[in-house]
C-alpha positions in Angstrom: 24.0 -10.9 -60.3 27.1 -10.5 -58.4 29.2 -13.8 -57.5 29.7 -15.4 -54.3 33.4 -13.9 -53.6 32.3 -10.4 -55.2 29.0 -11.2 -51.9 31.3 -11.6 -49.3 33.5 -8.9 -50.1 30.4 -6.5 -50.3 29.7 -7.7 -47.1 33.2 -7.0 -45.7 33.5 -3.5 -46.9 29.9 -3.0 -45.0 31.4 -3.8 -41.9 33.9 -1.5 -42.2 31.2 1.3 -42.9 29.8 -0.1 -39.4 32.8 0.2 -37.6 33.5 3.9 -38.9 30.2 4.7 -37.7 31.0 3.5 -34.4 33.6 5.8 -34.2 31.5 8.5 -35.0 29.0 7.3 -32.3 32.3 7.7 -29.9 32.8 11.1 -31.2 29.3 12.4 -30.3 29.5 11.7 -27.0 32.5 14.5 -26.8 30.4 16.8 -28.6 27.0 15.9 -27.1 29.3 17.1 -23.6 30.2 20.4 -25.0 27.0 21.0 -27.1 24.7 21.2 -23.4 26.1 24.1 -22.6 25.6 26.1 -25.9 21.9 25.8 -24.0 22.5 28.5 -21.3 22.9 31.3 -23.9 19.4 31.6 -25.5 18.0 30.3 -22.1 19.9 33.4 -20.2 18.6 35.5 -23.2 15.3 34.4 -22.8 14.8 35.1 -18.8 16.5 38.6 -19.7 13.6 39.4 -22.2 10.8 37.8 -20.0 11.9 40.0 -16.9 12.0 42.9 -19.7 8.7 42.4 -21.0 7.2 41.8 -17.5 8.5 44.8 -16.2 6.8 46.6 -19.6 3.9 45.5 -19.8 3.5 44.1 -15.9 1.8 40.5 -17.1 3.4 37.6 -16.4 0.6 35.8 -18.3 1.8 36.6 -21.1 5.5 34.9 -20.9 4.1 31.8 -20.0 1.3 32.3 -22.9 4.2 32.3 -24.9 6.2 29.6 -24.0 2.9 27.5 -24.8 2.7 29.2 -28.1 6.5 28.2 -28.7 6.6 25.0 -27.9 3.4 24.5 -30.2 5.1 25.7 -33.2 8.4 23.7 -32.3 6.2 20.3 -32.4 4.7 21.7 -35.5 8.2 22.4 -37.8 10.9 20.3 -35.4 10.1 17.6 -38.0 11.3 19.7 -41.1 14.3 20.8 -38.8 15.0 17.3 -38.7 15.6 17.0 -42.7 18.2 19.8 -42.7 21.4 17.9 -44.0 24.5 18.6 -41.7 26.3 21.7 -41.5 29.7 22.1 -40.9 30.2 18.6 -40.0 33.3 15.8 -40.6 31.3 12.7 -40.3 32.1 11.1 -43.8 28.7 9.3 -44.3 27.6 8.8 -48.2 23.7 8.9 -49.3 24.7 8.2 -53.0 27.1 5.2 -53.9 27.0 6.5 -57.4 27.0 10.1 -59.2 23.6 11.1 -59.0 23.0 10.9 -62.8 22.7 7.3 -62.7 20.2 7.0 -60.5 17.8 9.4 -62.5 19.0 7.0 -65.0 17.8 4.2 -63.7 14.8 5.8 -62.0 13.8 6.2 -65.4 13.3 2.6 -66.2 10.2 3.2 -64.7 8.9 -0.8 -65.9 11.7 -2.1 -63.5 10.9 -0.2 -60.8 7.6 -0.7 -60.6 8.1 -4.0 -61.0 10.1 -4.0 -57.7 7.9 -1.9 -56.1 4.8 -4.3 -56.5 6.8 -7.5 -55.6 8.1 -5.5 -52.3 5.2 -3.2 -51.3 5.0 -4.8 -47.7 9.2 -4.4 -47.5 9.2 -1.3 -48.4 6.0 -0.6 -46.4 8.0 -1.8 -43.3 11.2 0.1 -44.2 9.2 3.1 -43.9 7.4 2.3 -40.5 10.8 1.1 -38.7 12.1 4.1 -39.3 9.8 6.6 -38.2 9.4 4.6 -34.8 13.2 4.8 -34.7 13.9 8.1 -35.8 10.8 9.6 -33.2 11.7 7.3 -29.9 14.7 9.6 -29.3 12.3 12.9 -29.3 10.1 11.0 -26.9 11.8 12.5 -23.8 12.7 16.3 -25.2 8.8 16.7 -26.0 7.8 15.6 -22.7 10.0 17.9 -21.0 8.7 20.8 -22.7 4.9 19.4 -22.4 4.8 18.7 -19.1 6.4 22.8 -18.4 3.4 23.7 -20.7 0.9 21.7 -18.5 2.7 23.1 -15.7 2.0 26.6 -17.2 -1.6 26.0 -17.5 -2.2 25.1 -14.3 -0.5 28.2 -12.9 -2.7 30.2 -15.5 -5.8 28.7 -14.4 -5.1 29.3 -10.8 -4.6 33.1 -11.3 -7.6 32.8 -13.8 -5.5 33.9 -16.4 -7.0 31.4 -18.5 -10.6 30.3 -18.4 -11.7 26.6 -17.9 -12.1 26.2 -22.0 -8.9 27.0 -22.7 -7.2 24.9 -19.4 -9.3 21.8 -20.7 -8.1 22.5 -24.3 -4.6 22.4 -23.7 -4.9 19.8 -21.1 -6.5 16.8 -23.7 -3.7 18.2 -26.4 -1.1 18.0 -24.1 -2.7 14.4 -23.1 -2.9 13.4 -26.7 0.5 14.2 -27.3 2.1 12.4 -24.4 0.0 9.6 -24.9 1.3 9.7 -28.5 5.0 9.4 -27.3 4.3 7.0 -24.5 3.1 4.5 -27.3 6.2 5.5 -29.8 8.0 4.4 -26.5 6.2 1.0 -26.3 6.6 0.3 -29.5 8.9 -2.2 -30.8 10.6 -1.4 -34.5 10.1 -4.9 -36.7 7.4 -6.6 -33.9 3.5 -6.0 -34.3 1.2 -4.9 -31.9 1.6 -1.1 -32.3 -1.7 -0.6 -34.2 -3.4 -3.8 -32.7 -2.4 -4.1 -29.5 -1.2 -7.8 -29.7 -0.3 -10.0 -32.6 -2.9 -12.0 -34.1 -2.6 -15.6 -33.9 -4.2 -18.5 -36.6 -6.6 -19.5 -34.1 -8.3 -16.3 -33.9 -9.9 -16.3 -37.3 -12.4 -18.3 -36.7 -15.5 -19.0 -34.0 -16.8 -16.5 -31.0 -12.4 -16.2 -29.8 -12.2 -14.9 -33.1 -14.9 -12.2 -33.4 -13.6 -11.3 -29.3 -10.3 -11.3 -30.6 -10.8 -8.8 -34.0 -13.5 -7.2 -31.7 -10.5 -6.1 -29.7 -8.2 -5.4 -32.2 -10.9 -3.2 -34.0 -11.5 -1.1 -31.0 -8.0 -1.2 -30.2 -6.6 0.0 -33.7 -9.8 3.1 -33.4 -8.0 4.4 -30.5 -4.6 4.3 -31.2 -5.4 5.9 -34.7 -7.4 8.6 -33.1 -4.0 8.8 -30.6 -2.5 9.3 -33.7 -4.5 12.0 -35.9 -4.8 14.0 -32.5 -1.7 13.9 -32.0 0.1 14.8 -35.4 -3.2 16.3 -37.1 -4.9 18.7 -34.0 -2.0 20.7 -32.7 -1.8 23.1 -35.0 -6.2 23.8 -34.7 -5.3 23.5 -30.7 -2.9 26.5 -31.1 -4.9 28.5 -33.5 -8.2 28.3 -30.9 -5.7 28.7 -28.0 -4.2 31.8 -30.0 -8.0 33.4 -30.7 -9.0 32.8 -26.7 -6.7 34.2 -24.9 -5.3 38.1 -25.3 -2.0 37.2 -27.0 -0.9 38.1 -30.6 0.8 36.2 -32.7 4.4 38.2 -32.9 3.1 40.7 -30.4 6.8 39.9 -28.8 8.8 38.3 -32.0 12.4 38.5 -29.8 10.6 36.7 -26.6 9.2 34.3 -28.7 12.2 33.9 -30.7 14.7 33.4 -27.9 11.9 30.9 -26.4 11.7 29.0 -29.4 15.4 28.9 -29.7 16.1 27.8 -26.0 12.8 24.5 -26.5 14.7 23.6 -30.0 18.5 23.1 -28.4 16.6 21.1 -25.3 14.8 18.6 -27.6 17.9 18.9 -30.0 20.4 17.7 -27.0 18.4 14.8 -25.5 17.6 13.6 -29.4 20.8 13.4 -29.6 21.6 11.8 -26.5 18.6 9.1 -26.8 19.4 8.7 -30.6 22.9 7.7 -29.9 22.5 5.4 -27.2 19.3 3.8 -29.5 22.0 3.8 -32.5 25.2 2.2 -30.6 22.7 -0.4 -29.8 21.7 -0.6 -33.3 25.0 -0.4 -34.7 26.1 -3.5 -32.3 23.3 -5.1 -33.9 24.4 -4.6 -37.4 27.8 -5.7 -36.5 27.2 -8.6 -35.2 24.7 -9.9 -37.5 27.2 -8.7 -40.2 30.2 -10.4 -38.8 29.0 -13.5 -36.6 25.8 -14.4 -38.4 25.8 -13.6 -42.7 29.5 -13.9 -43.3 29.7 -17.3 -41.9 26.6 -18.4 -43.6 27.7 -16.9 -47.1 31.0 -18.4 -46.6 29.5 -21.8 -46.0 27.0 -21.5 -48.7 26.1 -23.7 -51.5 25.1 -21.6 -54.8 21.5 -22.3 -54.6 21.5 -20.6 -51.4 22.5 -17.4 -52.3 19.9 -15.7 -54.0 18.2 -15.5 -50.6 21.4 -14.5 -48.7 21.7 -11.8 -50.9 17.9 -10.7 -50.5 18.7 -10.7 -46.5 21.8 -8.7 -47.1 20.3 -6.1 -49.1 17.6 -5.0 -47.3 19.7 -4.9 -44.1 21.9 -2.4 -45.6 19.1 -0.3 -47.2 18.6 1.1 -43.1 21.4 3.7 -43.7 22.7 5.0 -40.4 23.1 8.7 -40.4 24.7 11.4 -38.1 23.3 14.9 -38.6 25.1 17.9 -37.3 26.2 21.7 -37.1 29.5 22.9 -36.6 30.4 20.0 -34.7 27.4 20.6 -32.1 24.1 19.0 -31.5 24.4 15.7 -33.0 21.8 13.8 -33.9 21.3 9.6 -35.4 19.1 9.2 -37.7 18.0 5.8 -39.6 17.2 6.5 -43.4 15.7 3.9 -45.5 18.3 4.1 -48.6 15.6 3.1 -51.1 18.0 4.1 -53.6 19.6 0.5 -54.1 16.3 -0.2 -54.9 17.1 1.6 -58.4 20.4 -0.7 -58.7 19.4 -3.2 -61.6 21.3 -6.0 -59.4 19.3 -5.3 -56.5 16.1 -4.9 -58.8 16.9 -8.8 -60.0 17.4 -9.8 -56.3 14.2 -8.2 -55.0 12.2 -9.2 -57.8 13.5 -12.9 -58.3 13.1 -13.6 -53.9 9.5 -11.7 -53.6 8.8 -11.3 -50.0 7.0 -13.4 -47.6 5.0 -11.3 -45.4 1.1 -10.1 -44.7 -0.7 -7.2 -43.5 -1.8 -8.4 -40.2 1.3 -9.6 -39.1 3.0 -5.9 -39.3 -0.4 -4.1 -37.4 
């Protein structure tokens, strides 16, 4: 385990990685400018095929058809989309800190590893969960654009009876699902409970007729938001086959339409998840800075030996939330936070982890 001098510089050279992030954050703003307007090509594309197609096959119906079907299959794959490293792209960010063949290396010392894992399972739990509310609060206003167009369409549908009152219904609770979905991702507050159970349990409500109201609540509470949840992440692609086999559209009846649609919904959501993501990450990035520089450096500095192990816990799972810029061709940037569970391989890490064990329960991250 590293000494208290070796600490402080490992601290210091994280701030710098902070600061040349913020820099990058700086630089996106530029490019966030110039990217916006990359959107009127496929958009202009896209009105030039629908009038095309209209005047073929004289259904207007069938664009907006379409543009539900598009947006569908967006919500479906933007998520893979979203794991596409960046292309074309100067931001000097590193995932590894070592070659790779160390960390299969030390992945490989499978007894250590486990060992971490099983001290850490609520950490590492919570690393997980922080940074899928993080990483989906940015998409939370790109999707409801494009869902509330789609509930727009259906309501035009239905009042030319394009659609019958099955299918309107249909995409009406699947549209509700979903913004319901995102309205709760917006709620939700990375590190605090209450997502799952609606507010925090306290002591006193383990016990007497408070405590069976209060898990009463949280039971029926945590049913609703997990059926939120499966409807939401699990339906969509079930909604869009049934919508698909009740109404007259094919599947790639039009490919170019629905290509130039699909095109046009992924660079909206792509521009304001870049937009939200940056402003949530300069916040963040703040954060780390501050902590870093006004809060653990003075403490370490300070510190007696016997205090460091747990310094050196604090500091190491603070870094493992890895901010990450992804990009293409200097256009449509996007912040991610990535859990770098990789320092969980690093033997010194291993003997901090394991040595500190973690101090949390189940109920108090619901």
């Amino acid at each position: 385990m590293y000494k208290k001098q070796e600490f402080i510089t490992r601290i210091e050279n994280q701030i710098r990685v902070e600061e040349e992030y913020t820099k990058m954050l700086e630089d996106g703003k530029h490019r966030l400018v110039r990217s916006k307007y990359l959107i009127l090509i496929p958009l202009v594309l896209s009105v030039i095929a629908a009038v095309y197609f209209n005047i073929k096959v004289q259904d207007p119906g069938q664009i907006l058809m379409i543009w539900i079907e598009g947006s569908f299959y967006l919500y479906m794959f933007y998520f893979f989309l979203m794991m596409i490293p960046s292309v074309g792209s100067d931001a000097k960010i590193n995932i590894f800190d070592k070659k790779f063949h160390v960390y299969v290396r030390e992945f490989l010392r499978l007894a250590n590893v486990l060992r971490t894992v099983r001290k850490n399972r609520l950490t590492l739990v919570e690393f997980f969960w922080t940074s899928f509310l993080i990483n989906t609060k940015p998409l939370v206003k790109g999707f409801t654009i494009l869902y509330l167009i789609d509930l727009l369409c259906a309501v035009v549908m239905k009042l030319f009876d394009i659609i019958d009152w099955m299918v309107f219904l249909l995409l009406v609770v699947q549209i509700g699902v979903i913004l319901l979905f995102y309205s709760r991702i917006t709620a939700a507050k990375p590190g605090t409970p209450g997502f799952f159970v609606g507010k925090p349990l306290s002591e006193n409500d383990n016990t007497g007729v408070a405590g069976v109201k209060a898990w009463l609540y949280v039971g029926i509470f945590c049913l609703f938001t997990c059926l939120i949840i499966a409807g939401a992440m699990f339906f969509p692609g079930m909604t869009l086959a049934q919508f698909l086999s009740d109404t007259s559209l094919v599947p790639g009846e039009y490919p170019l339409l629905l290509g130039m649609i699909l095109i046009t919904q992924a660079l909206i959501l792509r521009y304001f998840q870049g937009v939200e993501s940056r402003k949530l990450m300069n916040s963040l990035n703040e954060h780390h800075l501050s902590v870093l520089k006004d809060d653990l450096l003075p403490r370490v500095s300070r510190a007696e030996p016997e205090d460091l192990p747990e310094l050196k816990r604090e500091f190491l799972l603070f870094v493992m939330n890895k901010l990450l810029v992804q990009e293409f061709f200097y256009r449509f940037p996007a912040y991610v936070l990535m859990p770098n569970l990789l320092l969980a391989l690093d033997p010194v890490a291993q003997e901090i982890l394991v040595k500190t064990g973690e101090d949390k329960r189940l109920k108090d991250m619901l």
